[in-house]
C-alpha positions in Angstrom: 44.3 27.0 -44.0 43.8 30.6 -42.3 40.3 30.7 -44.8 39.3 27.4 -43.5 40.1 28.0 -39.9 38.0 31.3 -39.9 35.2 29.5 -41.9 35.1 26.6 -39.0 34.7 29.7 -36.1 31.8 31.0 -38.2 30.1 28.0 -38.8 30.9 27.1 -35.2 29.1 30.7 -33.9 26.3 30.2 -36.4 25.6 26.9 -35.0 25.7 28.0 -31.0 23.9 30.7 -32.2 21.0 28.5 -33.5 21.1 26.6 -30.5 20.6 29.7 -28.5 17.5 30.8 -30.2 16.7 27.1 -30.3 16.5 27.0 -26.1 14.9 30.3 -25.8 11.8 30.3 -28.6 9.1 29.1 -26.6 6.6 26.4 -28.2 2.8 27.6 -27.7 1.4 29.0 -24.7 -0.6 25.9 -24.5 2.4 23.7 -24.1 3.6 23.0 -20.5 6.3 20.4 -21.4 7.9 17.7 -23.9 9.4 14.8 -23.5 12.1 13.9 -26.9 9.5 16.0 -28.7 6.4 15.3 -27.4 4.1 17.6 -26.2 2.0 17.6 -22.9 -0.2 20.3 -23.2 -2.2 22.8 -20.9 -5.5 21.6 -21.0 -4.1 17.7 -20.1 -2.8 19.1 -17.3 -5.8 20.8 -16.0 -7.7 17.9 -16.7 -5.7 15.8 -14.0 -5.8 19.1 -11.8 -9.4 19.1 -11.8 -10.3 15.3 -10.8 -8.3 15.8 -7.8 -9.9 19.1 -6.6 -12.4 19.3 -4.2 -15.1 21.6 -4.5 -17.0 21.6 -1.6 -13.4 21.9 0.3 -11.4 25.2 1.0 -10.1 26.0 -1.8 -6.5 26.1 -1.9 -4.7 29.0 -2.8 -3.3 30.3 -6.6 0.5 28.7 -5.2 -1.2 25.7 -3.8 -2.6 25.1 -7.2 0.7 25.7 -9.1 2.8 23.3 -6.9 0.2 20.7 -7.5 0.3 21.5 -11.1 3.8 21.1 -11.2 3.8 17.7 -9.5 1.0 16.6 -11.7 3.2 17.6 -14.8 5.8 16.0 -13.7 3.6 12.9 -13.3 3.2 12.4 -16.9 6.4 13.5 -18.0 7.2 10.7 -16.0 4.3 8.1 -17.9 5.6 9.5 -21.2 9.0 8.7 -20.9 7.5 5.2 -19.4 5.4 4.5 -22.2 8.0 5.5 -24.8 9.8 3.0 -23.3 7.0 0.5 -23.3 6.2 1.3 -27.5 9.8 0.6 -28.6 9.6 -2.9 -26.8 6.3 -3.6 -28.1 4.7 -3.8 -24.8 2.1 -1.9 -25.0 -1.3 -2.9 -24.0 -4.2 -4.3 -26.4 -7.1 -3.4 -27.5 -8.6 -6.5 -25.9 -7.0 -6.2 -22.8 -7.9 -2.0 -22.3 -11.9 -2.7 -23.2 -11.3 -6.1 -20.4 -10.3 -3.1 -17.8 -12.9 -0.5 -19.2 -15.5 -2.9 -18.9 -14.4 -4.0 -15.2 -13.8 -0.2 -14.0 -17.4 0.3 -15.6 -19.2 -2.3 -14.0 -20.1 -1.2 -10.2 -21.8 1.5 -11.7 -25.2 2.4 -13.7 -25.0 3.7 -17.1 -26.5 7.1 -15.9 -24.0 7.0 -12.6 -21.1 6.2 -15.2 -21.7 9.1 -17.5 -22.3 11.2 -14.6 -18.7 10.8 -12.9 -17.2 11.0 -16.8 -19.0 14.6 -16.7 -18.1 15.9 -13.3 -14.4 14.8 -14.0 -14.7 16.3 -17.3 -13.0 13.4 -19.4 -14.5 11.2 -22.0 -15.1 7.7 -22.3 -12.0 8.0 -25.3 -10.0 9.6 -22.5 -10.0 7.1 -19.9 -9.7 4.5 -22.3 -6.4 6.4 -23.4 -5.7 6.4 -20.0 -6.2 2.7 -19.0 -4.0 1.9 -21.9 -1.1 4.1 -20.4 -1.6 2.7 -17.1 -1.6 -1.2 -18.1 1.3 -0.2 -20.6 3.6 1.3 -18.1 2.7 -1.9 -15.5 3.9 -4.1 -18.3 6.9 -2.0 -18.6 7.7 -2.1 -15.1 7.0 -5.9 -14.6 9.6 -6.8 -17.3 12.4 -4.4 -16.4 12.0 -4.0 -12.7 9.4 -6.7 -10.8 10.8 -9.7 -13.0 14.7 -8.6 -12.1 13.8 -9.2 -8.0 15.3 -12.5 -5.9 14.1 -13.0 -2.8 16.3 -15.8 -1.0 15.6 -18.0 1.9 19.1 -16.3 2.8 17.7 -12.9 2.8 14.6 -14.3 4.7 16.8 -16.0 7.7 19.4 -12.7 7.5 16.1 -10.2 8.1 14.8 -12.8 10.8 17.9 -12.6 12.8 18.0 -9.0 12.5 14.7 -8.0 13.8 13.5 -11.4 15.9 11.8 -9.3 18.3 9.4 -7.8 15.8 7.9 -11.6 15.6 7.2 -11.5 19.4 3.3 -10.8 19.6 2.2 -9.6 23.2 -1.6 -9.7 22.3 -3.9 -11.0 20.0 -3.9 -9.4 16.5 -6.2 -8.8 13.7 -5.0 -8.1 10.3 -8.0 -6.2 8.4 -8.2 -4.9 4.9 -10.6 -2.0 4.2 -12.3 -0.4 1.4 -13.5 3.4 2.2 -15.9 5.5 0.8 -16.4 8.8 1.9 -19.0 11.1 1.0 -16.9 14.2 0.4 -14.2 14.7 -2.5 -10.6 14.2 -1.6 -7.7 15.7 -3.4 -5.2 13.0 -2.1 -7.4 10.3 -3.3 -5.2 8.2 -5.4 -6.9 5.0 -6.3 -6.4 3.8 -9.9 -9.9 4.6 -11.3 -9.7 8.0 -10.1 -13.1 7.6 -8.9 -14.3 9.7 -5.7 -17.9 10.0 -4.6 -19.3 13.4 -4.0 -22.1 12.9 -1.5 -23.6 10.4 0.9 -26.2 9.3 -1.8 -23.3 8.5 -4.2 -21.1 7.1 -1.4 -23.8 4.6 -0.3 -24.8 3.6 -3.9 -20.9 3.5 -4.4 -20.3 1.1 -1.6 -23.3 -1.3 -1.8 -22.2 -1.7 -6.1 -18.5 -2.5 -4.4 -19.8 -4.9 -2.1 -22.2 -6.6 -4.7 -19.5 -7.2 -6.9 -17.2 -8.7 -4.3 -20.1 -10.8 -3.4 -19.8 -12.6 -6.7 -16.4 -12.9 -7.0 -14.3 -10.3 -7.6 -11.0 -10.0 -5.6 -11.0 -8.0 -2.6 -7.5 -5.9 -3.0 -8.2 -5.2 -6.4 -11.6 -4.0 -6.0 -9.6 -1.6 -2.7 -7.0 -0.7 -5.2 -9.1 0.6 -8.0 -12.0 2.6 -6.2 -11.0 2.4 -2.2 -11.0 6.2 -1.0 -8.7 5.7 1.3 -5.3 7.5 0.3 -3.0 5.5 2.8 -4.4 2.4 2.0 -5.8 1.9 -1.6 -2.6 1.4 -3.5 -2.1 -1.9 -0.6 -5.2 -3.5 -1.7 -6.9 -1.8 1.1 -4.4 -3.7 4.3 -4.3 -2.0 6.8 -1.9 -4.0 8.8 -1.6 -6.0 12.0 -4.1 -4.7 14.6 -3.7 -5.4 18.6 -6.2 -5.8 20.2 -5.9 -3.2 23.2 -6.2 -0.9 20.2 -9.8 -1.7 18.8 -10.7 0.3 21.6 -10.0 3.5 19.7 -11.9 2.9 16.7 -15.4 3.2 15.6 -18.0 0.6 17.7 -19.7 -0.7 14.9 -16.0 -1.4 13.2 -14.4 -2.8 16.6 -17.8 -5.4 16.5 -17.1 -6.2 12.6 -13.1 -7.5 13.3 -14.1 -9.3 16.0 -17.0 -11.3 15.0 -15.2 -11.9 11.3 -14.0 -15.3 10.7 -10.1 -15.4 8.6 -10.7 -14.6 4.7 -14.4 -13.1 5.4 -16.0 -10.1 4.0 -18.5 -7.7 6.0 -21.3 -6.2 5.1 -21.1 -1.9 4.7 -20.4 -0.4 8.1 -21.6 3.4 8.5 -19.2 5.3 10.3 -18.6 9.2 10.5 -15.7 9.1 8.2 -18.1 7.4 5.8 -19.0 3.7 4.7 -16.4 0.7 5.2 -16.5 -2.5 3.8 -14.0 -4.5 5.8 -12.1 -7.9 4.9 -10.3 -10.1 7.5 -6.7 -11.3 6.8 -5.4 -12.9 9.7 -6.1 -13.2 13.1 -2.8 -14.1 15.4 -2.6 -15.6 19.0 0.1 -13.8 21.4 3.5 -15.5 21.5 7.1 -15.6 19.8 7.1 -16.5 15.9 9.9 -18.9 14.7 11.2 -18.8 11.3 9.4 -21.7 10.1 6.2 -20.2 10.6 4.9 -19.2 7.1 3.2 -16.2 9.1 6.8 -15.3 9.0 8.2 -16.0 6.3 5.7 -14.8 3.8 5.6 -11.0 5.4 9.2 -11.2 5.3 9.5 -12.0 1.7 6.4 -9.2 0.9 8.5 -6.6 2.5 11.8 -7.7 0.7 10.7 -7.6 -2.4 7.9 -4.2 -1.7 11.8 -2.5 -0.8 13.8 -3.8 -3.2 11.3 -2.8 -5.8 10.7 0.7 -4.5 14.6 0.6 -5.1 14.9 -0.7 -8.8 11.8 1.8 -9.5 13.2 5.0 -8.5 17.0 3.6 -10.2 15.0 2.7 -13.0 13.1 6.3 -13.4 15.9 8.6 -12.4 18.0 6.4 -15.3 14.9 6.4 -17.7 14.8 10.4 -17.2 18.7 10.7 -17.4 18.1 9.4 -21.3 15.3 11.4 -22.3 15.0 15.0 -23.3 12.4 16.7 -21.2 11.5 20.4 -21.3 9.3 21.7 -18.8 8.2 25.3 -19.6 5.5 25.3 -17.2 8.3 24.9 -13.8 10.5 27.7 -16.5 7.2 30.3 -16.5 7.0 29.9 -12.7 10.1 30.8 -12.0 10.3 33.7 -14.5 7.1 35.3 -13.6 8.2 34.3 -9.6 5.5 32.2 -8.9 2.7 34.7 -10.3 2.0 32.9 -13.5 -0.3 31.0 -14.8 -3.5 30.9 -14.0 -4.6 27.6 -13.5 -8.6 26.2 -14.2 -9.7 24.0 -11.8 -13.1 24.8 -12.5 -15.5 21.0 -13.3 -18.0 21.3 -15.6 -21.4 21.6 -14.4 -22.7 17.7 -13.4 -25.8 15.9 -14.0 -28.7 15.4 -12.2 -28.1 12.5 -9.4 -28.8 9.2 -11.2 -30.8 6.4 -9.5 -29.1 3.9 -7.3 -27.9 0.3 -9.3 -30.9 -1.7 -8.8 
């Protein structure tokens, strides 16, 4: 018994001692993180890093670049934990369904201008097909286990009404407007879901006009806004701005304040030249002054939209912080920083040279 005893402690110390050396070898210097074993690697990272810089900006400083690094990182740990996720419930997106969103991503754009923005974000035409397939995976994910779990009651619509009756009470005439921005200048909070930010006027104008083309023959505003809008506030919204007074058109842009008022409900205007860059504006609604009662689906509806926008935001982050609970996630990037105290890496933000400009879409 004593033999057997003192063979369990060694066994025991051999096996916390493997697990020791286990947690501190490191995996290649190229590997940032994994997530149950797989491995997100330097160059991945730097690839994100690098669409989102701006070089004609100020460039931001060596801990800039680290902390948005680290948030990018954390970003994918977060879509490969997701997409895990989406594989083992056979979720995942087709082949038919990635070339449908290739080809519509593709579209405002000539071949020459396409292959030009591949190059000056330095992916391939293989890597944004890789990720288009992550990004409609992951929203197939989330609609099962999180969008298709949310009730919105008539209960919950009367209960919000009652609580916040005042907000209904207009005191002036307002314009709901959607907007789709294109600036001529790169943006590193740009956030729209084809990662696509035009890098000078010439681009920006060729950019808008292809955007307004294809709305022309039917493609839907918000989506259009969502996928290539410049706007960082706005693109993820479809491009709504919101409610609008009146009083407070005074503040913006002329030519923009001339737009919303001479739009008609549901009507598209043509590009609008601004300092900020070109606008392509959509009206949503226009509302008379005066108290709004429950019944009025100008009510109701926003009421429901912002029930279910919160609840979801809710069953999202629940979802995620339970999703990361389950997994095992190593991040030796965040471990490097705080060894070397923020001094280490370097990080390559660097884009590849770009092509000459392209002709504009004829």
């Amino acid at each position: 018994m004593l033999k057997r005893s003192v063979a369990s402690a060694t066994l025991l110390v051999a096996l916390l001692a493997a697990g020791a050396c286990e947690k501190q070898s490191a995996p290649g210097p190229d590997v940032w993180a994994t997530v149950n074993g797989k491995e997100i690697k330097r160059d991945e990272v730097e690839k994100y890093l690098r669409a989102r810089s701006n070089p004609d900006g100020q460039q931001p400083s060596h801990e800039e670049n680290l902390s948005l690094t680290l948030s990018i990182l954390d970003e994918l740990i977060n879509q490969e934990i997701l997409l895990e996720r989406a594989k083992k419930l056979g979720i995942e997106a087709s082949d038919g369904e990635v070339e449908d969103k290739f080809t519509e991503r593709k579209s405002p754009f000539t071949e020459e201008e396409f292959q030009r923005q591949l190059k000056e974000n330095g992916v391939t035409v293989d890597d944004l097909k890789k990720e288009i397939r992550r990004q409609l995976s992951i929203q197939k994910l989330i609609n099962r286990e999180v969008v298709a779990k949310i009730s919105i009651t008539d209960q919950d619509i009367a209960d919000f009404y009652k609580q916040n009756e005042s907000q209904f009470n207009v005191p002036e005439t307002r314009f709901r407007v959607a907007r789709i921005l294109v600036t001529p200048r790169r943006d590193p909070n740009v956030r729209n879901r084809a990662n696509d930010d035009a890098g000078n006027d010439s681009d920006a104008k060729r950019k808008a006009g292809a955007l307004l083309e294809r709305i022309n023959q039917g493609a839907d505003f918000a989506s259009v806004a969502t996928d290539y809008s410049e706007d960082p506030v706005t693109s993820a919204s479809g491009g709504d701005m919101g409610f609008i007074p009146e009083s407070s058109l005074n503040q913006v842009n002329p030519a923009v304040r001339k737009v919303i008022q001479e739009l008609k409900v549901g009507q598209v205007s043509q590009v609008v030249q601004t300092g900020e860059g070109y606008w392509i504006l959509k009206l949503l609604a226009r509302e008379a002054p005066g108290q709004r009662r429950l019944d009025d689906p100008r009510v109701q509806q926003p009421i429901r939209d912002n029930l279910r926008s919160r609840k979801e935001q809710l069953l999202r982050a629940s979802y995620m912080t339970t999703a990361r609970d389950e997994a095992k996630i190593a991040n030796y990037l965040a471990r490097q920083v705080i060894e070397s105290a923020g001094k280490l890496p370097e990080i390559n933000t660097k884009k590849p040279a770009t092509a000459p400009t392209a002709p504009a879409k004829k």
